[in-house]
N, C-alpha and C positions, 0 to 999 in steps of 0.2 A: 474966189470964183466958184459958181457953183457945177456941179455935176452934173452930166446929161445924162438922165436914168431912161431906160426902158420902160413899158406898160407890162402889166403882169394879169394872166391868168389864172387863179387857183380854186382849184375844187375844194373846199372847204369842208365837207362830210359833217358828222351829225359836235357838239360839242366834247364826247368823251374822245376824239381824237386825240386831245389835250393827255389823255391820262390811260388811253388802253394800250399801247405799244405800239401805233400806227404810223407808218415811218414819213408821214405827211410833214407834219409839223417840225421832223428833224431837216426836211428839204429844203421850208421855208427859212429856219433859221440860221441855216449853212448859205441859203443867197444872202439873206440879206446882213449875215457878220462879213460877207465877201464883199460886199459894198456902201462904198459910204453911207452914213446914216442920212436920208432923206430931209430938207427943207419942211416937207410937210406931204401928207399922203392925201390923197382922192379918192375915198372907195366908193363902187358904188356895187351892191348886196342882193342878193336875191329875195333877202329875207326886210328889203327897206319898198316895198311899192307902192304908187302912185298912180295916180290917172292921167298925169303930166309930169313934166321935167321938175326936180326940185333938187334944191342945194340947200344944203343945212350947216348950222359950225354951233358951238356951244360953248358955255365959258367953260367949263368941266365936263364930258359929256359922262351920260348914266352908264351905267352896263346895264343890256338887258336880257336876263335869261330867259330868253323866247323859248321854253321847252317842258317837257313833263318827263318823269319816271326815269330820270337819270340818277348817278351816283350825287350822294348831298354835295360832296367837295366841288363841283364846277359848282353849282348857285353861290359857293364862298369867293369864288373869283373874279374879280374886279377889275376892268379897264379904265380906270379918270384919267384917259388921255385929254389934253386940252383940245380946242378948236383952234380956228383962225376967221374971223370975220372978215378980216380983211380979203384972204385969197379965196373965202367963199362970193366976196361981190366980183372979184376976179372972173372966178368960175361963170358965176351970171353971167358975168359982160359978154364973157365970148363965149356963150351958146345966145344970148341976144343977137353978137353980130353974123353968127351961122343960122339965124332966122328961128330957133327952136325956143318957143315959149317958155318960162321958166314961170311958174307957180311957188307960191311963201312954203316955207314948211318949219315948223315952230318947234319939231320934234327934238328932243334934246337927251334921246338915247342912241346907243351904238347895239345891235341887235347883234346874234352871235356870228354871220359871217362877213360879221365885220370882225370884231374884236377877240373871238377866238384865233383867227391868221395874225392878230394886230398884237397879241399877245405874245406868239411863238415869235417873232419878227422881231419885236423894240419891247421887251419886259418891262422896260423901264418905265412904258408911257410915257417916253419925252417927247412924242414926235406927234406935232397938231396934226387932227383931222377933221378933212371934210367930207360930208357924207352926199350922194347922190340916190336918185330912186329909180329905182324898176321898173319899165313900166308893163306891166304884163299885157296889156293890150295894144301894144306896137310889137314892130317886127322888128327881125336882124338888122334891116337895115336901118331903122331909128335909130340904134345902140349903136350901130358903125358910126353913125353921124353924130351921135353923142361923142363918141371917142375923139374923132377928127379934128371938131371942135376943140378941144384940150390937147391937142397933142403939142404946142408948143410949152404945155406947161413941163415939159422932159428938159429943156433948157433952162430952166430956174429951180433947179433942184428938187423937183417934185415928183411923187410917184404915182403912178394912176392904176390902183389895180381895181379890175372885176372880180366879184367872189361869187361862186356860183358851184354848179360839178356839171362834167363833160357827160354824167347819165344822172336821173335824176327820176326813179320810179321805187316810192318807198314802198307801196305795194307788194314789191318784189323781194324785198330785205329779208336775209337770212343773218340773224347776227352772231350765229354761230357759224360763218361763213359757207363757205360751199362751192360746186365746180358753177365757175361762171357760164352762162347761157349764150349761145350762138350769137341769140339776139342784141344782147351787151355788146358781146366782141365784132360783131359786123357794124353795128352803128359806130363802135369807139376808133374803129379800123378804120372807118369811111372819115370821119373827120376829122383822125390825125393826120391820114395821109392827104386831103386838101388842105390841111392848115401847114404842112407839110411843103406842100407843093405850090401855096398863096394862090389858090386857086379861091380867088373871092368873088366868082358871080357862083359858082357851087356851096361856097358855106353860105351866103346870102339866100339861097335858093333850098337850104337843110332838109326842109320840112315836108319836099317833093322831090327831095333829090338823094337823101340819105334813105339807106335800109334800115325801118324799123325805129324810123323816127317818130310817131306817136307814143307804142312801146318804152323807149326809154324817156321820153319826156310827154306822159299825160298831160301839165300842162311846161310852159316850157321858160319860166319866171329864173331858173335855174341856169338853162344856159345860155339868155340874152348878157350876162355880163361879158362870156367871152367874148362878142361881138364889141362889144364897149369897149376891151382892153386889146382889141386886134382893130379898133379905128385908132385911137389914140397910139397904139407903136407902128403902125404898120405890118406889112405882110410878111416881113422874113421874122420866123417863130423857130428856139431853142425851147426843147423840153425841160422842164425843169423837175418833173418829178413826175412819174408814171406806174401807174398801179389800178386794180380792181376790189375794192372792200365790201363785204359783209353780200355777195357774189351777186351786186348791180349795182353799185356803187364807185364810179369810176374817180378817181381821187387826183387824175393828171394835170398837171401847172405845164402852167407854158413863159415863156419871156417874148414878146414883141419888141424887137426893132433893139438900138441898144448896143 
């Protein structure tokens, strides 16, 4: 019988999470040895966009180090997690039958906020993935209704996470960290505590409705996932890991529904 998993949030941060002492990925890895190993994951990436809905699977997928001027050892890291084509014509069907176009995507890599979470998660690479796209030119509520659409896949043992970060202005990055900025902590304040309180016409509404919402997302490709992984679980949201890196760099996971 399979497991009814929750939808998952996580702010993903740059690839050297993996290897700088960032207690991110020890957050990830403590949920997910806490629970059953997943039937097959659904990520959909800030770092995978589109102009339209797409769904992808691969018979191996690539790893892709999407990045410059890091440590050599992440470009030696490698995700060849398998696909599933099958629960990717799934995935199609039912955003077909929630009315939401789905476009081909031929793409047959896993970009890093996919695969760096996917890494700290399931080391093993045993768990198919399928991939979703971003669409930087719809809003919260597209990705809520992306979500909603899938949310029955939580009863067939499937995981749905968006990867993305709750602040997202590299601009701003101090990598020898530093005292975080009002502006960080008012925005990160404002949307924990509606996501908090499943106050869903105010996070639907962020961008007019949060302090210093441009500010933390010039553009905002980064935190449509969470809208993605709070349709698909629902409103009631556990913290799963909360913190501020490299001082605007908000690094918090959440759990929908679950």
């Amino acid at each position: 019988m399979s497991s009814r998993f929750p939808s998952l949030f996580l702010s993903h941060g740059g690839p050297s999470v993996l290897i700088d002492g960032s207690p991110a990925p020890a957050a990830w890895r403590d949920w997910a040895a806490s629970h059953p190993v997943p039937r097959a994951v659904v990520m959909l990436s800030a770092h995978r966009p589109a102009l339209a809905a797409t769904v992808a699977s691969a018979d191996t997928w690539r790893t892709i180090h999407d990045f410059r001027g890091f440590p050599a050892e992440l470009y030696e890291l490698s995700y060849p997690a398998p696909g599933d084509a099958t629960l990717a014509e799934q995935v199609r069907a039912r955003l077909a039958a929630a009315g939401i176009a789905v476009e081909p995507d031929h793409r047959d890599g896993l970009d890093h906020g996919a695969w760096v979470p996917l890494l700290a998660m399931y080391p093993e690479h045993n768990v198919p993935v399928v991939a979703l796209s971003v669409l930087p030119r719809a809003d919260a509520a597209a990705h809520y209704a992306l979500g909603q659409a899938l949310a029955g896949l939580a009863d067939e043992g499937i995981l749905v996470i968006g990867s993305g970060s709750l602040t997202h202005n590299l601009y701003e990055v101090m990598w020898n960290d530093g005292e975080v900025p009002d502006w960080v902590s008012e925005f990160r304040d404002w949307m924990l505590a509606r996501l908090a309180e499943g106050d869903l016409d105010a996070l639907l509404d962020w961008q007019a409705r949060a302090p210093y919402a441009a500010e933390n997302h010039p553009t905002d490709e980064h935190l449509l996932p969470l809208f993605f992984a709070l349709g698909a679980g629902g409103r009631e949201s556990t913290p799963l890991h909360a913190g501020v890196e490299h001082r605007s760099v908000a690094m918090d996971a959440l759990v929908f529904g679950g």
